[in-house]
mmCIF file of the C-alpha atoms, coordinates in Angstrom:
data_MODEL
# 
_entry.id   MODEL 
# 
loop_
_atom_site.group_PDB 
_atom_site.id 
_atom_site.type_symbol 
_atom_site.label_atom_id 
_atom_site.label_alt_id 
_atom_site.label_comp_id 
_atom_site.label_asym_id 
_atom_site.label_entity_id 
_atom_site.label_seq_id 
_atom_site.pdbx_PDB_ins_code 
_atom_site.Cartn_x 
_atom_site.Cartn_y 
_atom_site.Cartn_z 
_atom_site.occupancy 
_atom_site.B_iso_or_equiv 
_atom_site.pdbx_formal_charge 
_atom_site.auth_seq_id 
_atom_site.auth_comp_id 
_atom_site.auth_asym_id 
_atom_site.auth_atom_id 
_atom_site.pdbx_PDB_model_num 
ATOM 1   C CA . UNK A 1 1   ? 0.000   0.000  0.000   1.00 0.00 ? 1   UNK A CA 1 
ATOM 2   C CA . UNK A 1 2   ? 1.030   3.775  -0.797  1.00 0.00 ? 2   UNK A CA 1 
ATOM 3   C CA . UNK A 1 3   ? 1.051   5.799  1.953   1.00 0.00 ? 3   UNK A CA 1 
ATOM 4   C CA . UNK A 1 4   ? 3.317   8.682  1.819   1.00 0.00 ? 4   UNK A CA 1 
ATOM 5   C CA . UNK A 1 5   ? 2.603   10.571 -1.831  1.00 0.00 ? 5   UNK A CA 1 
ATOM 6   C CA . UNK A 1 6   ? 4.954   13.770 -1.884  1.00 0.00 ? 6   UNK A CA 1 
ATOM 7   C CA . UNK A 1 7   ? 4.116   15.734 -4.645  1.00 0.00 ? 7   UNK A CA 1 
ATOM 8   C CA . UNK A 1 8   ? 6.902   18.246 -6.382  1.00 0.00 ? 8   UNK A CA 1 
ATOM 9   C CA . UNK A 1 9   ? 6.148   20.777 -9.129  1.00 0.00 ? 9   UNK A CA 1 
ATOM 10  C CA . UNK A 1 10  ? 7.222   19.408 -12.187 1.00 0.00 ? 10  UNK A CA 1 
ATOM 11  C CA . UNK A 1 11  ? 9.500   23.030 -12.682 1.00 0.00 ? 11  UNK A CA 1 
ATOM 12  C CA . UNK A 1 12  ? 11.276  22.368 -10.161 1.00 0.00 ? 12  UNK A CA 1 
ATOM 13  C CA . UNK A 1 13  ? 13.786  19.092 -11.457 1.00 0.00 ? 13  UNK A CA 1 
ATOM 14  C CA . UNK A 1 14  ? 16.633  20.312 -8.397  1.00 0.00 ? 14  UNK A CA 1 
ATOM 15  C CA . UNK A 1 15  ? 13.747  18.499 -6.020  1.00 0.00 ? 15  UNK A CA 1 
ATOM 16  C CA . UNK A 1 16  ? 12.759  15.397 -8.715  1.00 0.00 ? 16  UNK A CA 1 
ATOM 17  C CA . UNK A 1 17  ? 15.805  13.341 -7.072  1.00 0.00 ? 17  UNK A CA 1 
ATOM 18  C CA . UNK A 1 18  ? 15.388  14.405 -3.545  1.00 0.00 ? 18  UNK A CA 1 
ATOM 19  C CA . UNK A 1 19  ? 12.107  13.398 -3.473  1.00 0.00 ? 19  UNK A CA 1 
ATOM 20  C CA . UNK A 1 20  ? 12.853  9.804  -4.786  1.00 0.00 ? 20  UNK A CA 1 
ATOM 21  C CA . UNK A 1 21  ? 15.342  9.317  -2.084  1.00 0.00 ? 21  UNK A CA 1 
ATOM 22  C CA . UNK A 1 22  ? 13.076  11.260 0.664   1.00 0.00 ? 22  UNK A CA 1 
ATOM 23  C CA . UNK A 1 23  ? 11.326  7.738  1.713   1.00 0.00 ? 23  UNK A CA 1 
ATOM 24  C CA . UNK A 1 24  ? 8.018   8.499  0.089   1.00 0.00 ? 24  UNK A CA 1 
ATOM 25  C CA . UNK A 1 25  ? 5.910   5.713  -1.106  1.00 0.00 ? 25  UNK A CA 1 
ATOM 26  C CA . UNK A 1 26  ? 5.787   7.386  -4.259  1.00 0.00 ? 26  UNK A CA 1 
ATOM 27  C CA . UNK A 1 27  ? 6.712   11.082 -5.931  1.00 0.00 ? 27  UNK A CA 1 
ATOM 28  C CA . UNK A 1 28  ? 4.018   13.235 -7.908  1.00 0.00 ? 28  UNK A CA 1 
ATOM 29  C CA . UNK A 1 29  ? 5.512   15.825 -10.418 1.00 0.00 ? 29  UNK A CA 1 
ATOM 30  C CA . UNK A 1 30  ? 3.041   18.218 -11.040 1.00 0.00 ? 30  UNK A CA 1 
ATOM 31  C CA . UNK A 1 31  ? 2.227   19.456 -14.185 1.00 0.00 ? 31  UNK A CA 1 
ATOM 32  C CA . UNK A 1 32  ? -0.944  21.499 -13.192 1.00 0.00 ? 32  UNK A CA 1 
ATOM 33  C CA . UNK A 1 33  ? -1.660  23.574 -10.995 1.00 0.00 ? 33  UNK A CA 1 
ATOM 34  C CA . UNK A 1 34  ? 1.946   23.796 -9.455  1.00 0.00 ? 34  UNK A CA 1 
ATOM 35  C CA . UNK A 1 35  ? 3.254   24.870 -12.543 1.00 0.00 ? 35  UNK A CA 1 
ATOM 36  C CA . UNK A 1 36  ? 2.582   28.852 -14.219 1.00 0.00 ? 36  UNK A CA 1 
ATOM 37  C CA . UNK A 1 37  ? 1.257   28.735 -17.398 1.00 0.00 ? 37  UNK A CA 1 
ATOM 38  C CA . UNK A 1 38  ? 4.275   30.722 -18.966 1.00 0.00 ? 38  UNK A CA 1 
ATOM 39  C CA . UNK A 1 39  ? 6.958   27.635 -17.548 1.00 0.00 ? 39  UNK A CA 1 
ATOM 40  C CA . UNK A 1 40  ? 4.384   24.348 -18.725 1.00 0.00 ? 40  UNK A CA 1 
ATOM 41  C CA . UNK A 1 41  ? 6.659   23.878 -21.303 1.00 0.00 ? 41  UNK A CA 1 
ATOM 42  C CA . UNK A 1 42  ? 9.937   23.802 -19.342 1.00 0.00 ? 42  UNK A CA 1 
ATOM 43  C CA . UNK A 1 43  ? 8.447   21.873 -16.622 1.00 0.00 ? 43  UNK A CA 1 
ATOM 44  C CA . UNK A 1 44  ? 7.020   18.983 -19.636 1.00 0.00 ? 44  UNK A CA 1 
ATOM 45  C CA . UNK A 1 45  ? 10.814  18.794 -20.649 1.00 0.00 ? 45  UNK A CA 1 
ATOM 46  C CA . UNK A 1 46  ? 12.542  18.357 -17.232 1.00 0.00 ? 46  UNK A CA 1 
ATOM 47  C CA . UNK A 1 47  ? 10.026  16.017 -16.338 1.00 0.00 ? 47  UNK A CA 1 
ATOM 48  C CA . UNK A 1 48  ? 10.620  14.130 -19.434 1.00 0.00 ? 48  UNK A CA 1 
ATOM 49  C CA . UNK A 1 49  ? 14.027  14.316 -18.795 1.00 0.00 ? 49  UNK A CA 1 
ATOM 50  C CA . UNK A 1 50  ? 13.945  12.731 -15.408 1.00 0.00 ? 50  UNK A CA 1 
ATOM 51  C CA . UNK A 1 51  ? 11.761  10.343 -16.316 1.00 0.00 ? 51  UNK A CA 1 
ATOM 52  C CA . UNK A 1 52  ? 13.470  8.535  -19.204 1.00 0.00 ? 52  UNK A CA 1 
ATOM 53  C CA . UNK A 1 53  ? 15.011  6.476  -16.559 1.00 0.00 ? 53  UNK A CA 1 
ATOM 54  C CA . UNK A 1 54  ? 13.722  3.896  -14.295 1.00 0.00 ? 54  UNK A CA 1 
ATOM 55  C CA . UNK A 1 55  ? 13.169  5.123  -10.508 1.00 0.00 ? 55  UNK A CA 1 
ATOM 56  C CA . UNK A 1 56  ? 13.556  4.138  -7.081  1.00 0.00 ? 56  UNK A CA 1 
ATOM 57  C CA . UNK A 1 57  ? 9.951   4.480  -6.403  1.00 0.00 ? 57  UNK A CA 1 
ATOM 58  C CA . UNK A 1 58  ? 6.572   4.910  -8.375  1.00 0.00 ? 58  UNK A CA 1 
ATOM 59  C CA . UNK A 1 59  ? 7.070   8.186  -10.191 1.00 0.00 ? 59  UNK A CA 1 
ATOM 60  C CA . UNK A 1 60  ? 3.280   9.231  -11.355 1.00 0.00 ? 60  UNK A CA 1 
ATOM 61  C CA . UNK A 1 61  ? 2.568   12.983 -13.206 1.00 0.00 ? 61  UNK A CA 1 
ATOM 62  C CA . UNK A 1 62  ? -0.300  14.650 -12.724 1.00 0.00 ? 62  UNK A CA 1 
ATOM 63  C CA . UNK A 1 63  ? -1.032  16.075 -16.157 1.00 0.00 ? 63  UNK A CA 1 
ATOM 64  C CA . UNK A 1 64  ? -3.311  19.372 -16.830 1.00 0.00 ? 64  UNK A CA 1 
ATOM 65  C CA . UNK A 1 65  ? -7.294  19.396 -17.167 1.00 0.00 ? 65  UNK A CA 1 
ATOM 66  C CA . UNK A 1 66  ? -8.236  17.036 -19.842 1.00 0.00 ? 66  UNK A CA 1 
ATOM 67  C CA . UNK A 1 67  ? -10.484 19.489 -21.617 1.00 0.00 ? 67  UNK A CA 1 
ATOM 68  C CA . UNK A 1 68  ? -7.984  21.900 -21.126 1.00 0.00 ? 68  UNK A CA 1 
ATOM 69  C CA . UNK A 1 69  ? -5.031  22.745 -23.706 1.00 0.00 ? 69  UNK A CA 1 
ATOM 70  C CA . UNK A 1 70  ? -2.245  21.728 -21.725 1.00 0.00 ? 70  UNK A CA 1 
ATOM 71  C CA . UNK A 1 71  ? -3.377  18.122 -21.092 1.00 0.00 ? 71  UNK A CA 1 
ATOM 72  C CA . UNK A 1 72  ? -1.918  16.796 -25.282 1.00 0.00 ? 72  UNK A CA 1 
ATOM 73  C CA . UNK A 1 73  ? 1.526   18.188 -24.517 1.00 0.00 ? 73  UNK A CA 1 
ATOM 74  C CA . UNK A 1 74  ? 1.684   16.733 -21.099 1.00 0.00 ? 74  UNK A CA 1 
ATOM 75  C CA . UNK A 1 75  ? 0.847   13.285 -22.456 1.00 0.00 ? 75  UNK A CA 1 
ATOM 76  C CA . UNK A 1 76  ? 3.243   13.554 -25.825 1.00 0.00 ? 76  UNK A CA 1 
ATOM 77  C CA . UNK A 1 77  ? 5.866   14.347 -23.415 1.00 0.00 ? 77  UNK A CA 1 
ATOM 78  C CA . UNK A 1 78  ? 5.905   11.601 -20.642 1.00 0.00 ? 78  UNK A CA 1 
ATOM 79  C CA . UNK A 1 79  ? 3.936   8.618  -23.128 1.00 0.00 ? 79  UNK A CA 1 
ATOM 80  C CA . UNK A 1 80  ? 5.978   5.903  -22.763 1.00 0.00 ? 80  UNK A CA 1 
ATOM 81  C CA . UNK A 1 81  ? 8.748   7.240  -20.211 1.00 0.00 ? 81  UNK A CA 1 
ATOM 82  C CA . UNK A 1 82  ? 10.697  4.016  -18.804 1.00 0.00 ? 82  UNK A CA 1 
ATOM 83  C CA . UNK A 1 83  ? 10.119  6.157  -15.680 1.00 0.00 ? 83  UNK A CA 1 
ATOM 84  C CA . UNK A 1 84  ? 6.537   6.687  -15.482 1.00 0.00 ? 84  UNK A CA 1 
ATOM 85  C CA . UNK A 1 85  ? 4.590   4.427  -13.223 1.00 0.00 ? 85  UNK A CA 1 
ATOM 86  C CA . UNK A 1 86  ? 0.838   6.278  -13.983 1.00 0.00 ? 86  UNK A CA 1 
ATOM 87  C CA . UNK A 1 87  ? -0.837  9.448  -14.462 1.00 0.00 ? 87  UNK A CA 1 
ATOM 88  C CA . UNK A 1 88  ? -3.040  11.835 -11.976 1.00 0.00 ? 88  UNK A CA 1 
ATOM 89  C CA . UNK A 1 89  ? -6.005  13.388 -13.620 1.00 0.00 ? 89  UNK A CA 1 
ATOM 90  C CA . UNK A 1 90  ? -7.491  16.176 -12.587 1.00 0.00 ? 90  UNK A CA 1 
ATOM 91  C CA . UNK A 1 91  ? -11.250 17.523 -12.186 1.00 0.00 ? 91  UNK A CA 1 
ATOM 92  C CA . UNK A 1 92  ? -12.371 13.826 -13.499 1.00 0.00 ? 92  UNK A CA 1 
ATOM 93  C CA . UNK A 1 93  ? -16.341 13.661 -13.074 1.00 0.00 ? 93  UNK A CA 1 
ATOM 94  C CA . UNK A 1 94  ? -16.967 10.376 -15.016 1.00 0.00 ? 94  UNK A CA 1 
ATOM 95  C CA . UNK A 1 95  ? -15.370 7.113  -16.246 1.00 0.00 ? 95  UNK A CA 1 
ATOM 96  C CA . UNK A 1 96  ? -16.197 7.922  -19.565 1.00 0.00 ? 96  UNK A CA 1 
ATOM 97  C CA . UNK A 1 97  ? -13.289 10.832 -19.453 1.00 0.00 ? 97  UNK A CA 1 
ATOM 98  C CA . UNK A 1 98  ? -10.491 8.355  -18.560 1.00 0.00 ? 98  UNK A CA 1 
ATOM 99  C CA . UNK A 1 99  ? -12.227 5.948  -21.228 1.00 0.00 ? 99  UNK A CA 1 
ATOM 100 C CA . UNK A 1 100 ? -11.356 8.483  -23.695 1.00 0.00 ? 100 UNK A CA 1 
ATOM 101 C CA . UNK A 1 101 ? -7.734  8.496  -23.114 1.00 0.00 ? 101 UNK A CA 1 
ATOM 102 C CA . UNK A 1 102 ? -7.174  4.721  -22.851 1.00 0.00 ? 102 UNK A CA 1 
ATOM 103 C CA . UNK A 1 103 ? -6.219  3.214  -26.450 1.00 0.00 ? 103 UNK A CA 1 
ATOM 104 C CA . UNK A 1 104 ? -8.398  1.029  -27.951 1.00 0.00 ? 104 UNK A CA 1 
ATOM 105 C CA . UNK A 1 105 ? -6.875  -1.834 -27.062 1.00 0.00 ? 105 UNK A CA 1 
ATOM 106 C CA . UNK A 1 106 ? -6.903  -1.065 -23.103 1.00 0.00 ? 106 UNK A CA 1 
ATOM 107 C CA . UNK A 1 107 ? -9.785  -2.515 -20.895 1.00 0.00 ? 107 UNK A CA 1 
ATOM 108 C CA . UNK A 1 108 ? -12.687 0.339  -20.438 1.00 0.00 ? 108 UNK A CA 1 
ATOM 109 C CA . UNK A 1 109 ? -13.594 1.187  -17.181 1.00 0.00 ? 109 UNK A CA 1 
ATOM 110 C CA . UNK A 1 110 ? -17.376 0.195  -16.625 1.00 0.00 ? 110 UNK A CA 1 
ATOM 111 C CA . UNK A 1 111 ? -17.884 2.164  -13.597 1.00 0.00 ? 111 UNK A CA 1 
# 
């Protein structure tokens, strides 16, 4: 079970590390709400960056409001990151907005 989640704002890559090795269950780099609108795409790159390695610990990003305009480059920059271990959504109100991300070939949530 995760029990400690420390979350980090995904513009800030001097914490990414530190909060792998902090003893957290599991790190959260922010790409929402933590994150300016006028540094999204610096803080898509370094968390790119960091995560085209493997981690310690589940690494998950929490990606911007799916009906926003943020939310394609957020995806397009961590999709298939040897690092990643998941994705937060924000603001979800039904299973038939995470249904629209999955691809095809992914089981739907019936929910």
């Amino acid at each position: 079970m995760l029990l400690t989640w420390l979350y980090v704002p995904g513009d800030r890559p001097d914490r990414f590390a530190k909060a792998v090795a902090s003893g957290a269950d599991a790190v959260i780099l922010d790409l929402e709400d933590a994150v300016v609108a006028g540094r999204k795409a610096y803080a898509r790159e370094a968390v790119a960056e960091f995560l085209s390695e493997p981690q310690a610990v589940p690494v998950q990003v929490r990606v911007n409001e799916l009906a926003g305009p943020d939310v394609d480059g957020d995806l397009a920059a961590v999709a298939g990151a040897p690092g990643l271990a998941g994705l937060r959504l924000p603001k979800v109100e039904s299973p038939a907005t995470v249904a629209a991300l999955a691809p095809a070939s992914t089981p739907r949530c019936t929910r």
